[in-house]
C-alpha positions in Angstrom: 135.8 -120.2 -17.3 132.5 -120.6 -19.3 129.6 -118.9 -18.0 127.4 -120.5 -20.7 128.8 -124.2 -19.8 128.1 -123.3 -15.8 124.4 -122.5 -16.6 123.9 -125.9 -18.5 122.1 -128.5 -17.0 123.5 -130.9 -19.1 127.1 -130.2 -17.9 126.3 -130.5 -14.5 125.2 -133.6 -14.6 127.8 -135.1 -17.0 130.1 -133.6 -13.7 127.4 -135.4 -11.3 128.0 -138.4 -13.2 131.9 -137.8 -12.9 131.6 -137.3 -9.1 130.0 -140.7 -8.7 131.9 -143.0 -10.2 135.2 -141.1 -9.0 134.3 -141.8 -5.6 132.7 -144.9 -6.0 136.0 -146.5 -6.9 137.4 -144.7 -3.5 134.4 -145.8 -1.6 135.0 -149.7 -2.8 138.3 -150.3 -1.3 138.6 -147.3 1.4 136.6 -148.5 4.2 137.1 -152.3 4.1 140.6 -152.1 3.7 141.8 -153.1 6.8 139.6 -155.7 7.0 140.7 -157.4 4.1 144.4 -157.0 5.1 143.8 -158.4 9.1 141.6 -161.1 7.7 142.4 -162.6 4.6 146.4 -161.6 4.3 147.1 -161.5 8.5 148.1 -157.8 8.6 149.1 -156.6 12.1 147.8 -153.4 13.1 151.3 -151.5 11.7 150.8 -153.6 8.8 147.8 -151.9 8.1 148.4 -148.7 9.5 151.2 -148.5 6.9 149.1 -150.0 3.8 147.0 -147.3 4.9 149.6 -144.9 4.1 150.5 -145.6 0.9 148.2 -143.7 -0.8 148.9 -140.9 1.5 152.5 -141.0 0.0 151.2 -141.3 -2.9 149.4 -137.8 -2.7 152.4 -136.3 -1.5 154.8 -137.9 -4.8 152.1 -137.3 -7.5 149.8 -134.3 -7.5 152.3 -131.4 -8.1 153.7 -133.5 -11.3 149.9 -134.6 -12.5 148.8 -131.3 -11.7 151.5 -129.8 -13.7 151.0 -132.2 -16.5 146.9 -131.0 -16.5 147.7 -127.3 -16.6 150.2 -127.3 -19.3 150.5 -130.6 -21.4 147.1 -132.7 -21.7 143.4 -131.8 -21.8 142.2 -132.5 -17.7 139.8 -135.1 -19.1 142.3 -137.2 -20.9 145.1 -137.5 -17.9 142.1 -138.4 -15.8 141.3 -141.2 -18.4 144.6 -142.5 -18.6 145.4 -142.9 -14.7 141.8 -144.3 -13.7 142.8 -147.1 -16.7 146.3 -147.7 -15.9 144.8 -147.8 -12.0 142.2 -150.8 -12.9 144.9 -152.9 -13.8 147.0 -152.6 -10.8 144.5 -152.5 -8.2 142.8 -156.3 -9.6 147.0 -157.5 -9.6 146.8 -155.9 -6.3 144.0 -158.7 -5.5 145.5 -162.0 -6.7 148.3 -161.3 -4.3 148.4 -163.9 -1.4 150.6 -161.7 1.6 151.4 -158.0 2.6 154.6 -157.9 1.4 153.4 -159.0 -2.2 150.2 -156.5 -2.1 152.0 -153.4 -1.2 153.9 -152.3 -3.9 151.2 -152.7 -6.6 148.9 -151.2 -4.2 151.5 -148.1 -3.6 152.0 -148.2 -7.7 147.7 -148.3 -7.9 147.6 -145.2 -5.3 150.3 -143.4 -7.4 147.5 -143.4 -10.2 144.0 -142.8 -8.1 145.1 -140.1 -6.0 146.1 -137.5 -8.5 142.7 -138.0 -9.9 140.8 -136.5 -6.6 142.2 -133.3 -7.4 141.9 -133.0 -10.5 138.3 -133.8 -11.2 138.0 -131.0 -8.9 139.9 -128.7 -10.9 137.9 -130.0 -13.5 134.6 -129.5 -12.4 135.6 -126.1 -11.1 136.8 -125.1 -14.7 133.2 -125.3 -15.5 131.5 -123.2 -12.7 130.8 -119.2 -12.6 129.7 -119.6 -8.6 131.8 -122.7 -7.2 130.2 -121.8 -3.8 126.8 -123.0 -5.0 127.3 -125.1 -7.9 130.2 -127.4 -6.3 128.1 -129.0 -3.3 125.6 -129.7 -5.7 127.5 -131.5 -8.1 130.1 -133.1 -5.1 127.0 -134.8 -3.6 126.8 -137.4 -6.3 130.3 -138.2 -5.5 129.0 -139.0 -2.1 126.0 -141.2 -3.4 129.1 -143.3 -5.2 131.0 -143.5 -2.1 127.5 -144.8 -0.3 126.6 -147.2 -3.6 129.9 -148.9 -3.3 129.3 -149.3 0.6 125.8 -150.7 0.3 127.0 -153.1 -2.6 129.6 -154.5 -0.6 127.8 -155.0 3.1 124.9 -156.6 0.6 127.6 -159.1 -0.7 128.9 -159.6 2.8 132.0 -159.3 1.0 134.1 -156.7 4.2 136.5 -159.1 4.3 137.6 -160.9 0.6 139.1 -158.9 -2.1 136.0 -158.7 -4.0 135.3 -154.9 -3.0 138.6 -154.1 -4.7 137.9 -155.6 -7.8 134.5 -153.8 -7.8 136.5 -150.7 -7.8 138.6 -152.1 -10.6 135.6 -152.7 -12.9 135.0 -149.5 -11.8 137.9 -147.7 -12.6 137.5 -149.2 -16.3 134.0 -147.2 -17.0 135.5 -144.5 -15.4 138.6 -144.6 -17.8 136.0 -144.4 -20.7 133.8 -141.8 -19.2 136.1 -139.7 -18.6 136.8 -139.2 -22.4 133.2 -137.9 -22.5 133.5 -134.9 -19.9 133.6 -131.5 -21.2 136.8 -130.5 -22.7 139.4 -128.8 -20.3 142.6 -127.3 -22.2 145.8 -127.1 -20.4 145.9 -123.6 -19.3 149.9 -123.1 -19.7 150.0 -124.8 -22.9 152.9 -123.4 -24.8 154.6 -121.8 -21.6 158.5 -122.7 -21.2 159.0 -125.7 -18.3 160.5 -124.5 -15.3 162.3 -126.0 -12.7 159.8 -123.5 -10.0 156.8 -125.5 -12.3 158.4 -128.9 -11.6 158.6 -128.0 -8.2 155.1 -126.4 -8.0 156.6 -123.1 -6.4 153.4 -120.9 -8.3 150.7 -123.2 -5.6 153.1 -122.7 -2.4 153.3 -118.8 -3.1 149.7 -119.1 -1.7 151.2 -119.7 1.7 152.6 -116.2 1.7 148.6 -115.5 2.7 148.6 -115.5 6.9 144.9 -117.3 6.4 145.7 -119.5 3.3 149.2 -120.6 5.6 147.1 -121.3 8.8 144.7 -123.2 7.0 147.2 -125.6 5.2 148.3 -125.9 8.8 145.1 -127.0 10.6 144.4 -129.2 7.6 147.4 -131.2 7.7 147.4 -131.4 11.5 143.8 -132.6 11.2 144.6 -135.0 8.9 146.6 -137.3 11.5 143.8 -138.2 14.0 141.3 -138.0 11.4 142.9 -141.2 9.9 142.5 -143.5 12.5 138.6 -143.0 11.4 139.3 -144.1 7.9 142.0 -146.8 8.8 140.3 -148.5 11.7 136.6 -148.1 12.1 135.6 -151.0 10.0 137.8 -153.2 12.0 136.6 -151.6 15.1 132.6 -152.6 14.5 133.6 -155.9 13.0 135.6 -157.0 16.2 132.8 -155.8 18.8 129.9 -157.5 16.9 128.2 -155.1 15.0 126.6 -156.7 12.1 127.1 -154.9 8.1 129.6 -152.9 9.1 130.4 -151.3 5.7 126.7 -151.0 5.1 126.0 -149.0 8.7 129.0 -147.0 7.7 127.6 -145.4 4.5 124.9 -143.8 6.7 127.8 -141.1 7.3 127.8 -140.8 3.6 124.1 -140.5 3.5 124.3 -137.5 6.6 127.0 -136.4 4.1 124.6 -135.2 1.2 122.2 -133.8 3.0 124.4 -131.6 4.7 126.3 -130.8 1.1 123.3 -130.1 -0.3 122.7 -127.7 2.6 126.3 -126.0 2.0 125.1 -122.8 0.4 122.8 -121.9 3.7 125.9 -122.2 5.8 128.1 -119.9 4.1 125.9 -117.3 3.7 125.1 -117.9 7.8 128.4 -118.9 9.5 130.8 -118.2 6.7 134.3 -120.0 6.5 136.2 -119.9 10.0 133.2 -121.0 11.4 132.5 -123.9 9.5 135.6 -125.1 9.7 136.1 -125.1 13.3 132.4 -126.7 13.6 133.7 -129.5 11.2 137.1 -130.0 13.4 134.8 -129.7 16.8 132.8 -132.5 15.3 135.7 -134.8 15.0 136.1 -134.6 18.7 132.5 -135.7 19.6 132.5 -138.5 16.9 135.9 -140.3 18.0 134.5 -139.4 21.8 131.1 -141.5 20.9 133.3 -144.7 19.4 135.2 -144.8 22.8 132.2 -144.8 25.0 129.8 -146.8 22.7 129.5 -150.6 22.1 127.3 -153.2 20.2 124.9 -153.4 23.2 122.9 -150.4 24.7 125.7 -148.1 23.2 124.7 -149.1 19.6 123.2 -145.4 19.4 126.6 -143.7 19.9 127.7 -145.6 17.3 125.2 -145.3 14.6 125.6 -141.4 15.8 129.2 -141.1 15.6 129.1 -142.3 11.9 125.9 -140.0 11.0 127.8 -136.9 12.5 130.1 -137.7 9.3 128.3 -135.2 7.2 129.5 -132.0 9.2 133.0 -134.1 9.8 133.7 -134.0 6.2 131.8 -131.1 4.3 132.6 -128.6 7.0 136.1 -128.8 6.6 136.7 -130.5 3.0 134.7 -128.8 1.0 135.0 -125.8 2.5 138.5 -126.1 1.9 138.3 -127.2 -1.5 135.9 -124.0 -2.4 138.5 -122.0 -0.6 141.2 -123.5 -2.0 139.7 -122.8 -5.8 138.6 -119.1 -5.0 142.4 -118.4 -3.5 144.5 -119.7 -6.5 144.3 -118.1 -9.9 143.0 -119.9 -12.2 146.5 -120.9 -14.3 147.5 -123.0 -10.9 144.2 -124.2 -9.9 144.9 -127.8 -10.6 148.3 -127.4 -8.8 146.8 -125.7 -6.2 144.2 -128.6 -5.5 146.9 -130.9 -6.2 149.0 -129.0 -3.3 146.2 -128.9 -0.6 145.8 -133.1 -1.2 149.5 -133.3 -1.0 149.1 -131.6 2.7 145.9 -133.6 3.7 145.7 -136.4 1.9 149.6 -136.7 1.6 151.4 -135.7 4.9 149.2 -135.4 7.0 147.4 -138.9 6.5 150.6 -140.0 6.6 151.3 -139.5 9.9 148.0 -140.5 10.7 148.4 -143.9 9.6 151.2 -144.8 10.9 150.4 -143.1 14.1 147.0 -145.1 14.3 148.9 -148.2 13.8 151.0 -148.0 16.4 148.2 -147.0 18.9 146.3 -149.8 18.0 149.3 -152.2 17.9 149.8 -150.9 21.6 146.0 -151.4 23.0 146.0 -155.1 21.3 144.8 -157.5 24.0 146.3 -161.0 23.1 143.7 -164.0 22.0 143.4 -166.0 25.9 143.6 -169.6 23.5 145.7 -171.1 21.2 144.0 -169.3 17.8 141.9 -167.4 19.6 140.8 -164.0 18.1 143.1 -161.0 19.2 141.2 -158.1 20.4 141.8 -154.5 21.3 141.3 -152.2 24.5 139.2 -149.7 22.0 137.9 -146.8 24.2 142.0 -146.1 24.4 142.5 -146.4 21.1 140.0 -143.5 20.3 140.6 -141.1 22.9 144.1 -140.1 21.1 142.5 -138.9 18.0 139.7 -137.3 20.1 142.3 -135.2 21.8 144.3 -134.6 18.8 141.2 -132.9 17.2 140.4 -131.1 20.0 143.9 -129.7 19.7 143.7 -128.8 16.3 140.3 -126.6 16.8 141.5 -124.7 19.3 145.2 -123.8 17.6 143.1 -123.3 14.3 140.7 -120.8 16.7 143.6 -118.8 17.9 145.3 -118.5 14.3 143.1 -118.0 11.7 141.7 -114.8 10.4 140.1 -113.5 6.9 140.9 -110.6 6.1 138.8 -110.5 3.3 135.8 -112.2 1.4 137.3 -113.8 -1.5 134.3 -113.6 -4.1 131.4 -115.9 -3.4 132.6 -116.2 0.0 131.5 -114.1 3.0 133.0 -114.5 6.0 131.7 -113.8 9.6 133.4 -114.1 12.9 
């Protein structure tokens, strides 16, 4: 690690720069997913749940074997530059397709490419830091601007529904493919070590689990993972069918609460310190899926707009919390195995449950159109009461579990 390159403003912003365009490309296809799919191709609600999980199989097949390939092949930079380009082309093929069962397997083949890339630009952009605790928020946040960028350019095109937002993220996916040939050089830190059949299987990142705290916390995050899908998967539907107007657009204000409170990161670890924060950001999941039940388009509009704005403790609570903890817990010759192992769990299984669980809740709570090619609609207040419960599970397991025993540097921990 490179104490000068962690003091230079001009890395952190080629990093910035890095952060928004990665998740701008997420941000364009992401949230209006499901509306495309229900929409334009006639997805069912399994349909969907289950396009929804491909890329959380994808995080489960691909990080160990990218993250591998990062710490001992290739320079960081250049695998980075090779899946985002390889991923442009499949996710546009992904477009011209005209049914599910035509879209899926390019789509599954296009999440095969992108979601190795969320960990490793974090292994990347760790690789460059002295204090992770404070430098990461600061550079992440840009990464939430993307996600909002991508959000406002779409509700401004009116476009929730057509395939132009993925394309947008396929342009997108181009620059970043050049970009990334810019960002700061990051060696393979195994180069030259003999290939094992424990590297293949990534056996150096799950000897972190032998850690009581490190093991707890994989747990609550993958058990989090399931009813925090139904968020991702559904709420764009959801506003769409019950009249809210610029749904994608009204959604990145949950990005926007996002930066302010990422920016505010340092001040809550030296305050509340990690178990804390994380049971705050699983608490808040609760309370958010709580507010979609009860609210509507009408005089409930404020439980909406407030459920979406509590996005910013929902996700930098836990997330990157996690993903400091995460980097601070592995040494630094498995740190892009390590994030690559934590995706696998949240991203990957976890989210995979999730989708298809959401799916089939909101296949079950589907109220049938009352004419011939009427809309179909859904008994919603239902459908978000399961993942307010699971949440509120998961806090209070995570609450009785996990314990620090110790302040990994950077870190302080409080009760």
């Amino acid at each position: 690690m490179s104490t000068a390159a962690a003091g230079s403003s001009s890395i952190r912003l080629r990093l910035s720069a890095m952060m928004f365009v990665q998740y701008f490309i997420y941000g364009s296809w992401l949230v209006t997913l499901g509306t495309f799919l229900g929409t334009a191709l006639k997805a069912s609600g399994t349909e969907i749940g289950f396009m929804y999980s491909l890329p959380a199989m994808a995080a489960i097949v691909s990080p160990f074997l990218v993250g591998m390939i990062a710490d001992r092949f290739f320079a960081t930079q250049k695998v980075l530059a090779c899946l985002h380009l390889a991923g442009a082309g499949l996710l546009y093929l992904a477009t011209t397709q005209g049914s599910v069962a035509s879209f899926w397997p390019l789509f599954l083949l296009y999440t095969l490419c992108y979601m190795p890339t969320l960990a490793l630009t974090n292994a990347l952009a760790f690789d460059h830091m002295s204090e992770p605790s404070k430098e990461f928020p600061r550079i992440r946040v840009l990464g939430t601007i993307g996600f909002i960028a991508a959000g406002l350019a779409i509700g401004q095109l009116g476009a929730d529904a057509t395939a132009l937002p993925l394309q947008l993220g396929a342009a997108a996916s181009v620059i970043m493919a050049a970009y990334c040939l810019t960002l700061p050089h990051t060696p393979p830190h195994n180069a030259g070590r003999k290939l094992s059949v424990r590297d293949l299987l990534g056996l150096d990142a799950l000897a972190l689990m032998k850690d009581r705290s490190f093991a707890v916390f994989v747990l609550g995050s993958f058990l989090l993972c399931i009813p925090l899908q139904f968020y991702y998967t559904f709420t764009n539907p959801f506003l769409n069918e019950i009249g809210v107007q610029g749904a994608a657009a009204k959604m990145t204000l949950g990005q926007m609460s996002e930066i302010g409170f990422m920016l505010l990161m340092p001040f809550f670890f030296v305050r509340l310190g990690i178990k804390k924060l994380l049971l705050i950001g699983m608490a808040t999941w609760t309370l958010r899926y709580l507010l979609f039940a009860y609210g509507n388009a009408g005089s409930g509009m404020w439980m909406l707009y407030l459920g979406i704005l509590v996005h910013g403790v929902c996700y930098d609570f836990f997330f990157v919390t996690g993903q400091i903890y995460v980097d601070q817990q592995a040494d630094i010759r498995i740190r892009a195995a390590a994030q690559g192992f934590i995706a696998l769990v949240t991203l990957g299984a976890g989210q995979l449950i999730g989708s298809w669980l959401s799916g089939v809740v909101v296949d079950a709570n589907t109220i049938a159109a009352t004419t011939a090619g009427g809309a179909v609609t859904h008994d919603w207040s239902r459908i978000w009461f399961v993942p307010a419960m699971g949440a509120l599970g998961v806090m209070l397991i995570f609450a009785a579990l996990f314990r620090v025993k110790a302040a990994p540097a950077g870190m302080p921990v409080t009760a």
